[in-house]
C-alpha atoms as a printed R data frame, in Angstrom:
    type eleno elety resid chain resno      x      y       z
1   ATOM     1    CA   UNK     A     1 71.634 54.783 197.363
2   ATOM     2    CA   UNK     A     2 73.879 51.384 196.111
3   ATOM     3    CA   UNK     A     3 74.161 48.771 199.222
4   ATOM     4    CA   UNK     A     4 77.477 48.854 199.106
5   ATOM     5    CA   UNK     A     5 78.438 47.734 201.497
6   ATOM     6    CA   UNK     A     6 76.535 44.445 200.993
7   ATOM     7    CA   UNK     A     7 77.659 44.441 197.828
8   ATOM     8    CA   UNK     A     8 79.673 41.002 197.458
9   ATOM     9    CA   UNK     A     9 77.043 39.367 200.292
10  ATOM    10    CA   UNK     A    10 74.130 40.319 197.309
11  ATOM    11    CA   UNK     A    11 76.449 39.024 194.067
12  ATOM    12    CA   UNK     A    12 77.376 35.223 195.569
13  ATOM    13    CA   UNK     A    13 72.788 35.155 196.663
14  ATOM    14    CA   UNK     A    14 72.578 35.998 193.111
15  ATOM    15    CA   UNK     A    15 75.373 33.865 191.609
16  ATOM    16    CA   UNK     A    16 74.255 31.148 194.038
17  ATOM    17    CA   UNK     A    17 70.930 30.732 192.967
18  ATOM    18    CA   UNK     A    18 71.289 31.483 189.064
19  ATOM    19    CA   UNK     A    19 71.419 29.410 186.108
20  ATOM    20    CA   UNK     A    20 72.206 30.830 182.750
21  ATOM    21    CA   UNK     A    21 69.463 30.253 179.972
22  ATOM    22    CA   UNK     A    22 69.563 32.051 176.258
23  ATOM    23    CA   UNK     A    23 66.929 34.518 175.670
24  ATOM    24    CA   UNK     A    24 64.525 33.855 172.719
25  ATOM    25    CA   UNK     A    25 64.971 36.106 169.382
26  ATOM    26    CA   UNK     A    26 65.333 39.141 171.249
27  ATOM    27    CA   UNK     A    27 68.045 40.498 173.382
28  ATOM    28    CA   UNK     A    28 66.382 41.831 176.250
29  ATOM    29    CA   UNK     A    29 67.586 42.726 179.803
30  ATOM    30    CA   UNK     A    30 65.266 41.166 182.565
31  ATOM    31    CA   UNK     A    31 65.065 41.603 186.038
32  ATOM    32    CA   UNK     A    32 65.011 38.049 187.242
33  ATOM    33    CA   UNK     A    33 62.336 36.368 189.589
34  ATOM    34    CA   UNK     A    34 63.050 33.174 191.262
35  ATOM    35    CA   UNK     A    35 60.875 30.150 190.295
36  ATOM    36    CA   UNK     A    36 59.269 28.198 193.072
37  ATOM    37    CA   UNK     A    37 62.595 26.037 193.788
38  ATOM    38    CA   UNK     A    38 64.400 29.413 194.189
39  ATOM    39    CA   UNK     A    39 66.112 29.189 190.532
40  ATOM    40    CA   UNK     A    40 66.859 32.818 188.556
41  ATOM    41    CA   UNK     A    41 67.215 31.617 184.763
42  ATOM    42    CA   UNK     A    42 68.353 34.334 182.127
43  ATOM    43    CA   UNK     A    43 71.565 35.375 180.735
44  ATOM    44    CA   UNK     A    44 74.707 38.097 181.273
45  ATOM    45    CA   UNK     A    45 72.391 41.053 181.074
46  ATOM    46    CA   UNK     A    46 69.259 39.783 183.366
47  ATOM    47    CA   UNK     A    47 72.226 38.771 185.592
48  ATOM    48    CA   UNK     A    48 74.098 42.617 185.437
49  ATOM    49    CA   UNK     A    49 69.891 43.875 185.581
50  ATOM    50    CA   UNK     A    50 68.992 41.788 188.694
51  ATOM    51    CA   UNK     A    51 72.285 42.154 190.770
52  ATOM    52    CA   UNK     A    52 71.992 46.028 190.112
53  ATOM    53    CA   UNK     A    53 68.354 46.052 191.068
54  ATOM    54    CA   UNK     A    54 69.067 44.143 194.081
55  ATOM    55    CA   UNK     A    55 72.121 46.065 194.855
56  ATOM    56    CA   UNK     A    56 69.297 49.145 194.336
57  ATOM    57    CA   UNK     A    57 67.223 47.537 197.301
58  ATOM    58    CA   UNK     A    58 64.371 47.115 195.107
59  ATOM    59    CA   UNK     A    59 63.796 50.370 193.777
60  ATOM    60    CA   UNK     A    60 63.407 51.182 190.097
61  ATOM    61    CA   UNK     A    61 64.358 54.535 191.543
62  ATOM    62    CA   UNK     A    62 67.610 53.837 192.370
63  ATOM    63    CA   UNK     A    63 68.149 51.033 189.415
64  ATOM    64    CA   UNK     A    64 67.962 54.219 187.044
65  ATOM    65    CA   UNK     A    65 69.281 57.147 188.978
66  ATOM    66    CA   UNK     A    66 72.552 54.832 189.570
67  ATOM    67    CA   UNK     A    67 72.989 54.242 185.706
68  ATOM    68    CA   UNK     A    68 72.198 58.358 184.875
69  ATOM    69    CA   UNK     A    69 74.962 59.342 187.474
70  ATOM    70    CA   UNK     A    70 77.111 56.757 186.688
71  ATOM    71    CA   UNK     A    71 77.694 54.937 189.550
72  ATOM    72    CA   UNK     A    72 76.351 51.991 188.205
73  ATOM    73    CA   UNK     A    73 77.706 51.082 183.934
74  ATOM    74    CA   UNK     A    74 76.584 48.216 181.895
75  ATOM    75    CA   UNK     A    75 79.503 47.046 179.362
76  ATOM    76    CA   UNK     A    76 79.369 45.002 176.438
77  ATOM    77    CA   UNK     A    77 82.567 43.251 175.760
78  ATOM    78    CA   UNK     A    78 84.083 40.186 174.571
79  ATOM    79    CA   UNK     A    79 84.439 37.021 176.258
80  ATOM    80    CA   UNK     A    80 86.884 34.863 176.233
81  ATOM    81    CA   UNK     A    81 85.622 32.476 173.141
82  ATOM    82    CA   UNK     A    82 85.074 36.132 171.612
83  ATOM    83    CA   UNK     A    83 81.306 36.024 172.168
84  ATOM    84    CA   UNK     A    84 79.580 39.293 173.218
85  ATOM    85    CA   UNK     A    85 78.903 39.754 176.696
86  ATOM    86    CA   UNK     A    86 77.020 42.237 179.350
87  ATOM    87    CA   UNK     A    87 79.556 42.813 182.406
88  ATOM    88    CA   UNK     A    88 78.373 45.046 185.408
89  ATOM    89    CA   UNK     A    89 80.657 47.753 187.290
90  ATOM    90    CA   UNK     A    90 79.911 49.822 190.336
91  ATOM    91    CA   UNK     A    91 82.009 52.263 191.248
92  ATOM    92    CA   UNK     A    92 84.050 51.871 194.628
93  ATOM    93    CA   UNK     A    93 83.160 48.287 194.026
94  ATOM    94    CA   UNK     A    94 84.296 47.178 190.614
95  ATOM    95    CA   UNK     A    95 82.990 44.967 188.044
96  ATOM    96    CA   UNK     A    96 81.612 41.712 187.695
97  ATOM    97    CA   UNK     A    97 79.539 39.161 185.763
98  ATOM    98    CA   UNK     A    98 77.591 35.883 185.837
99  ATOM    99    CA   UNK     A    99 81.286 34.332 184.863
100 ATOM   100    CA   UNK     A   100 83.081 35.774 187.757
101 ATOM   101    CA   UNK     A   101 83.497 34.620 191.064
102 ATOM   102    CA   UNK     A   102 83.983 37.940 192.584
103 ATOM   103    CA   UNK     A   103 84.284 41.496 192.386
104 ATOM   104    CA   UNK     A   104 87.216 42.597 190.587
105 ATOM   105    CA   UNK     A   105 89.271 46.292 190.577
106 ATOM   106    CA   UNK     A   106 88.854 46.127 186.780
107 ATOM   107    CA   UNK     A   107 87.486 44.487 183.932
108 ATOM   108    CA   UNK     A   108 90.398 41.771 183.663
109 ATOM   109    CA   UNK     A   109 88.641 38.653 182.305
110 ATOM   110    CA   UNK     A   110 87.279 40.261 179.226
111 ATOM   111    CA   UNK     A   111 87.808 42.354 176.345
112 ATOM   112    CA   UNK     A   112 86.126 45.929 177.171
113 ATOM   113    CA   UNK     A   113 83.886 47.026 173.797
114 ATOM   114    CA   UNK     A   114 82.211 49.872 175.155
115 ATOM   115    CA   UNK     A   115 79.799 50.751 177.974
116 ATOM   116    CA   UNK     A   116 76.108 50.282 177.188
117 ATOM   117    CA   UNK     A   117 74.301 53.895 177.204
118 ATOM   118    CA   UNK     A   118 71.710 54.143 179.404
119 ATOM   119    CA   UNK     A   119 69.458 54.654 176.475
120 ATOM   120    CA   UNK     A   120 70.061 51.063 175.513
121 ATOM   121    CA   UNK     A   121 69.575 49.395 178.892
122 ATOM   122    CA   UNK     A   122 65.774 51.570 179.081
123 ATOM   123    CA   UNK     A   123 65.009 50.369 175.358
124 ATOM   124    CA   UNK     A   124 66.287 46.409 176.467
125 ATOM   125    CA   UNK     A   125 64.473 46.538 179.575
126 ATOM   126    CA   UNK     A   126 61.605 47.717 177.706
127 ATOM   127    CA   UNK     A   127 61.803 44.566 175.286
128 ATOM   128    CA   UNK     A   128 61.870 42.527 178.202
129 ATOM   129    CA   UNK     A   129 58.764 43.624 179.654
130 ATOM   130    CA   UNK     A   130 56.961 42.486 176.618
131 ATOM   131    CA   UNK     A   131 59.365 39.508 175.050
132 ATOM   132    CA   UNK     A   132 59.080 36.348 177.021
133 ATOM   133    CA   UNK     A   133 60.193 33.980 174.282
C-alpha cells in the first residue's frame, strides 16, 4: 500500500535533498541513493522513480503493483520551455515533479503528452540498472 498519508512529508525529504543532474546517452529511470553528504543527483524520472519508491516504503513490490493498478502513473509531457518531461501522479494525491513545490489536483504546470506505460518505466528502469554514464 501508497503512504499516503505521508505523502507530501516524503516529496519536500525528497525535493529537499535533490539536485537535478542529466543522465548520460541513455534515458533511464533510477531509483536514487543519497551520496555521503545526503545529496540525490538524477533527473525528472529518477525523481518521479525515487519519490514513488519511497512513497512504496521500500518495496519493489509495491513500486510495481501501484503502476499495474494504476494508482501510481508516470507522464511524459512538456515543460514549460517545451522540453520533455517525466511528471508523477498518485491518485487521491495528485501529481507532482522535481519542478513543483507541491502536490497539485492536476497536472497544471505542464503540457500532458501521454502517460508512460508501465512497459516503458520496467524497460527504463532496466537501462538504469546497467547505464551509469
Amino acid at each position: 500500500m501508497l503512504s499516503i498519508a505521508n505523502s507530501e512529508a516524503i516529496r519536500l525529504n525528497l525535493q529537499k535533498h535533490f539536485l537535478w543532474e542529466s543522465d548520460g546517452k541513455l534515458d533511464s529511470y533510477h531509483i536514487m541513493e543519497p551520496e555521503s553528504n545526503g545529496v540525490l543527483r538524477g533527473d525528472c524520472d529518477d525523481y518521479a522513480a525515487t519519490l514513488l519508491y519511497r512513497l512504496s516504503r521500500g518495496r519493489m513490490k509495491t513500486f510495481w503493483w501501484s503502476l499495474v493498478t494504476r494508482k501510481a502513473k508516470f507522464w511524459m509531457v512538456r515543460d514549460p520551455r517545451g522540453g520533455l518531461h517525466i511528471t508523477l501522479e498518485i491518485k487521491g494525491v495528485g501529481h507532482t515533479d522535481n519542478q513543483k513545490s507541491r502536490w497539485t489536483p492536476t497536472e497544471d504546470m505542464h503540457k500532458t503528452l501521454y502517460r508512460v506505460p508501465v512497459p516503458m518505466v520496467a524497460l527504463k528502469m532496466l537501462i538504469g540498472k546497467f547505464d551509469r554514464t
